[in-house]
C-alpha distance (Angstrom), angle and dihedral (degrees) to the residues before:
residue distance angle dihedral
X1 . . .
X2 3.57 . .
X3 3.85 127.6 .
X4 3.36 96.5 -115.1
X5 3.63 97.8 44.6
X6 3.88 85.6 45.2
X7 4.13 83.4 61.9
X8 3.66 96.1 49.0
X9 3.75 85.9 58.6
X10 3.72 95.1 52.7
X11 3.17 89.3 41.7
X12 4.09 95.4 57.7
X13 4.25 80.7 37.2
X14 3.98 84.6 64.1
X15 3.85 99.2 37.5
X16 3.59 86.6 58.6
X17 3.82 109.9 25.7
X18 4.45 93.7 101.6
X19 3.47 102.0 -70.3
X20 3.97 149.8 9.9
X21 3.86 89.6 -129.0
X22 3.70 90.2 54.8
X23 4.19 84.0 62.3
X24 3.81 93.4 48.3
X25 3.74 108.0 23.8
X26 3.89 84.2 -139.9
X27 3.94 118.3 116.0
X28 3.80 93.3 179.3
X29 3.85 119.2 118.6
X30 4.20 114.0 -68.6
X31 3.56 96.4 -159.3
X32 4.37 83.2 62.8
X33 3.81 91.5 49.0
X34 3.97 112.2 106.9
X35 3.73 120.9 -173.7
X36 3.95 127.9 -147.2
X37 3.68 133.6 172.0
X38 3.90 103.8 -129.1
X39 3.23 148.6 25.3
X40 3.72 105.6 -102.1
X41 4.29 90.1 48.2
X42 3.50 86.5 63.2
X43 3.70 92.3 48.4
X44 4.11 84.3 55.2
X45 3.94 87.4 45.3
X46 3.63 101.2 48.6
X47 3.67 91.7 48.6
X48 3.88 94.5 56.6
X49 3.41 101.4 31.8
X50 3.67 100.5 48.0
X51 3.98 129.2 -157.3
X52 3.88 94.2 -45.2
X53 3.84 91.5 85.4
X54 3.89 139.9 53.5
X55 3.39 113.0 -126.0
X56 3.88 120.8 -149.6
X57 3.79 133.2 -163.9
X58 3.37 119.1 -166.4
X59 3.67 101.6 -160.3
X60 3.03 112.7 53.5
X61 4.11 141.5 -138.3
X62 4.31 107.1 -76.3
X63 3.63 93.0 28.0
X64 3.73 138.7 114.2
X65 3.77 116.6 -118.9
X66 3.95 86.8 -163.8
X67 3.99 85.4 62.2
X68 4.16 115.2 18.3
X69 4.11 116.0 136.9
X70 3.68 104.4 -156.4
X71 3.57 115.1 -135.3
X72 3.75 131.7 -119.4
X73 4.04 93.4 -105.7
X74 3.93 86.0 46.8
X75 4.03 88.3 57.2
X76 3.52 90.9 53.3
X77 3.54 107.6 48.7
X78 3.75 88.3 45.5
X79 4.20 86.5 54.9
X80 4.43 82.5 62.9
X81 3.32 92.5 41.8
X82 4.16 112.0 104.8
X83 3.54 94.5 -149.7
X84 4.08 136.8 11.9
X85 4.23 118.8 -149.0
X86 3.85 109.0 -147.5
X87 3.63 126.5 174.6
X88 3.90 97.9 -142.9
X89 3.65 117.2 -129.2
X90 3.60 105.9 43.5
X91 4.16 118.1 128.4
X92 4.07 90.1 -115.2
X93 3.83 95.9 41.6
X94 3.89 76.2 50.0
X95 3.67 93.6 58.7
X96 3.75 110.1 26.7
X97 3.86 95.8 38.2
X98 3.70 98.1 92.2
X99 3.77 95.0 38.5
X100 3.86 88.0 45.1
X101 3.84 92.1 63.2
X102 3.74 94.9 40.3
X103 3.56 88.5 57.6
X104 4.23 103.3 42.9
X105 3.45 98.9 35.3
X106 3.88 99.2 163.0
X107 4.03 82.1 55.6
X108 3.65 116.9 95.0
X109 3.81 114.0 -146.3
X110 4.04 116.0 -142.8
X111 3.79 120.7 -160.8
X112 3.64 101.6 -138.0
X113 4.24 94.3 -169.6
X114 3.70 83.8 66.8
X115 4.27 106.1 142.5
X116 4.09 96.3 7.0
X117 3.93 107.1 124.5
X118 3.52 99.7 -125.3
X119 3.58 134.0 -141.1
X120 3.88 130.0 -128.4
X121 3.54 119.9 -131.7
X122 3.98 117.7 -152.5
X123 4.06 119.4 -123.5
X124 4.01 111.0 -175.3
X125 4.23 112.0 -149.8
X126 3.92 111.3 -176.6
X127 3.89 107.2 -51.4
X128 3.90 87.8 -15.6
X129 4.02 136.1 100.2
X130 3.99 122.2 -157.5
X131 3.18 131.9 -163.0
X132 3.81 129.2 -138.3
X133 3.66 146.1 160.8
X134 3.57 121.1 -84.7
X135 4.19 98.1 -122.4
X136 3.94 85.3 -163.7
X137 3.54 99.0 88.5
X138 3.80 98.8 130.5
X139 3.91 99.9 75.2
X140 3.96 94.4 91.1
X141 3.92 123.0 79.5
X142 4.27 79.3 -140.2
X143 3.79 90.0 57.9
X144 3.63 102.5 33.6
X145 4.51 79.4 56.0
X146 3.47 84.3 51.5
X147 3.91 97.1 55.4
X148 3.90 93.2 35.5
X149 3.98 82.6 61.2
X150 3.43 99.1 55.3
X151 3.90 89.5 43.5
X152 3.52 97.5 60.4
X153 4.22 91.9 41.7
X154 3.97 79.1 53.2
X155 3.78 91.3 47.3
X156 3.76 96.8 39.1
X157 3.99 87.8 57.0
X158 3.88 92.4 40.6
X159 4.20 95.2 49.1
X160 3.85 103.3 10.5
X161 3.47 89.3 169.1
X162 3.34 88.5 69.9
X163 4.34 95.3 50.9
X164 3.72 106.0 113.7
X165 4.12 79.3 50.7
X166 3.38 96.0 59.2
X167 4.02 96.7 34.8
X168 4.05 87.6 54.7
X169 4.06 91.5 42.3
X170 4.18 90.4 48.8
X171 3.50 91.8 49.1
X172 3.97 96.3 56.3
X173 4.06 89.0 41.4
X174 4.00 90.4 50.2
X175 3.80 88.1 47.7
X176 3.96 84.7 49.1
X177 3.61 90.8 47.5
X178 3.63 83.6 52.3
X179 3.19 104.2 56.2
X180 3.92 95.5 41.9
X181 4.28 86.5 56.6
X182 4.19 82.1 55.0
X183 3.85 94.5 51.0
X184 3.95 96.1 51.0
X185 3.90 98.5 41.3
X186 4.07 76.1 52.2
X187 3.66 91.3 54.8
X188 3.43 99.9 37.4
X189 4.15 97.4 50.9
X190 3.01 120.2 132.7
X191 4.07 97.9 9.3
X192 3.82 98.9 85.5
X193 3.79 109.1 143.3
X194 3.80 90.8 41.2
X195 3.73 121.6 145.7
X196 3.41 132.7 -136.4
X197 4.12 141.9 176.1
X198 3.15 122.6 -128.9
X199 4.00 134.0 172.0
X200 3.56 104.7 -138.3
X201 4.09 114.6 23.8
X202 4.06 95.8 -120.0
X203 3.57 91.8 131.8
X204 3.81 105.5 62.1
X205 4.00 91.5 109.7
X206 3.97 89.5 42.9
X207 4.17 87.5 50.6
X208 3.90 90.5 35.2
X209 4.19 93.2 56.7
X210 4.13 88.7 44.5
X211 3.45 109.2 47.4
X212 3.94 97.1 -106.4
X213 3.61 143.1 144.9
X214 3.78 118.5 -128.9
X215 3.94 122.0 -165.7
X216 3.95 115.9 -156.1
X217 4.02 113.3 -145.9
X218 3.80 90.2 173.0
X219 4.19 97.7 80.9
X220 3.96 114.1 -149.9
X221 3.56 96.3 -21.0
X222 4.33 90.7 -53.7
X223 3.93 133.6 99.5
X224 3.58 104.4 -81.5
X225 4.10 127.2 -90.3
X226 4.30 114.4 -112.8
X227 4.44 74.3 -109.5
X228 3.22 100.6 57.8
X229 3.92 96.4 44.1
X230 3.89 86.2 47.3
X231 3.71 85.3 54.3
X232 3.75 99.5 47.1
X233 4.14 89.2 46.9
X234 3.88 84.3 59.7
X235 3.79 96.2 48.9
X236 3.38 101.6 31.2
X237 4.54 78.4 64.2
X238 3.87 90.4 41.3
X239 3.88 83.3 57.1
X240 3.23 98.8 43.1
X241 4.11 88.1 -134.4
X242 4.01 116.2 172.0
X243 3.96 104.1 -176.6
X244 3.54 131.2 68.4
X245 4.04 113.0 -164.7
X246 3.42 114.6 -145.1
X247 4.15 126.3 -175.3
X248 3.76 109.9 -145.6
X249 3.99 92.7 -127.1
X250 3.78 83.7 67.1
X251 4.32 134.1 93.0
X252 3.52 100.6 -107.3
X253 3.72 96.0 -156.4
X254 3.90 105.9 86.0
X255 4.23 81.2 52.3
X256 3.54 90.2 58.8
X257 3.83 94.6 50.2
X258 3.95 95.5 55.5
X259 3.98 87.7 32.3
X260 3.68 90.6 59.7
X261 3.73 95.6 39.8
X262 3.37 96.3 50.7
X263 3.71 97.7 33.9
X264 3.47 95.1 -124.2
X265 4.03 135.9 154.2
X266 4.34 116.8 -102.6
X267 3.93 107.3 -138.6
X268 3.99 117.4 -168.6
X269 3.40 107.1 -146.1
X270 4.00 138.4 166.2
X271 3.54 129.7 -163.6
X272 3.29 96.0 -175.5
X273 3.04 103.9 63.3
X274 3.60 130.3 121.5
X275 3.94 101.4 -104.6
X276 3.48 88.5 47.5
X277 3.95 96.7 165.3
X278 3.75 85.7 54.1
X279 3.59 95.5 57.6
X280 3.97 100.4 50.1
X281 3.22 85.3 57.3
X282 3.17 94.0 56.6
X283 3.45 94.9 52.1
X284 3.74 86.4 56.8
X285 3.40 98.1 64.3
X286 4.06 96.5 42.4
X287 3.47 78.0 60.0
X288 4.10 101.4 45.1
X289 3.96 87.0 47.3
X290 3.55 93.3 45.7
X291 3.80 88.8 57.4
X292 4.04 97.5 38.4
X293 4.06 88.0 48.8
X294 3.84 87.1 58.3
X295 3.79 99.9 53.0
């Protein structure tokens, strides 16, 4: 039997097994519950909607959003939630999407990346180059206002009793949002054309909005090939870079090679997590002190 048909029979198992709150442990209103697919959406969510709703995130902290199963409990608090938050290009929302809807449909499902300009993101096969879209589109305070917009149109049609909340709440995370855009271009003045290395490329929109340069040593998706690390040592010299990014759900040990070659600095980062304004600016200033310590 197949895993997914192995989850819609768990799933029935836990519709029907006594009760819904024995599946979710949670006796707090359904009709308030609110699902999203990562961390930083529910940051978004929780902001607008305030502490009349439950927010759930389906994958959770530590995992990959390229890979993530959901589980049988996860399907079936997403069928009672009203509405489900989705980014709209990542590899899970990819795969589960489709299912998803089959399986909640009295949920609606809201693209949140709705308006951003996306990026494309190269994958080589043989001889041949795709193109894709960059899924990582929340890792700009211009994007994430973007998303936060059409979360609390989605909200506003899903609870419009609750509007003038939402409007009031949007307005003081947009001025947030704001004021977090302010603080990096501060940071990151006069250090445009920087380059940095980062594991996994979820900062393309992040490097895109400020003028950087970022260096991929993941290689279509894949641990990297003894070439292509040989090729990012060299660069990563020519360049002159000094940090290595590196996302926790990630091997560490092809970092270390070009970190120690290159004598360069290993920064954990992760941009999914749940203070996700917090974090970019963060990245800001490992940047801004990476520049001012080589001067």
């Amino acid at each position: 039997m197949k895993r997914y048909d192995l989850l819609l029979v768990s799933f029935v198992v836990c519709l029907f097994a006594g009760t819904l709150l024995s599946c979710t442990g949670k006796a707090k209103d359904e009709s308030k519950t609110i699902t999203v697919t990562i961390a930083p959406l529910a940051y978004l969510t929780e902001k607008i909607a305030g502490n009349n709703y439950r927010i759930e995130t389906l994958v959770p902290n530590g995992s990959s959003p390229e890979t993530y199963e959901p589980s049988p409990q996860q399907l079936v608090r997403l069928s009672n939630s009203k509405i489900y938050f989705y980014v709209g290009h990542l590899g899970f929302e990819q795969t589960w999407l489709q299912k998803m809807e089959q399986n909640a449909p009295n949920t609606t499902f809201s693209k949140t990346s709705e308006g951003i300009k996306n990026l494309t993101a190269s994958h080589h096969h043989g001889d041949h180059v795709h193109e894709g879209i960059d899924p990582h589109v929340w890792t700009t305070p211009t994007n994430l206002k973007i998303m936060a917009r059409n979360i609390a149109a989605g909200l506003s049609d899903t609870y419009p009793e609750d509007r003038e909340v939402f409007t009031k709440n949007l307005k003081a995370l947009e001025d947030s949002l704001d004021q977090t855009d302010h603080e990096i271009r501060h940071l990151l003045s006069g250090k445009e054309k920087r380059s940095f290395l980062i594991y996994h490329p979820t900062l393309s929109y992040f490097a895109h909005e400020y003028g950087l340069e970022q260096l991929v040593i993941e290689e279509d998706g894949k641990s990297p090939s003894p070439a292509h690390l040989q090729q990012l040592v060299r660069t990563s010299r020519e360049k002159n870079v000094h940090t290595v990014f590196l996302q926790k759900e990630f091997d560490r040990r092809n970092a270390e090679v070009i970190a120690r070659e290159t004598q360069t600095q290993i920064v954990e980062i992760n941009p999914l997590d749940y203070e996700c304004i917090r974090e970019l600016v963060q990245i800001a200033k490992t940047l801004s002190h990476e520049a001012e310590s080589n001067h």
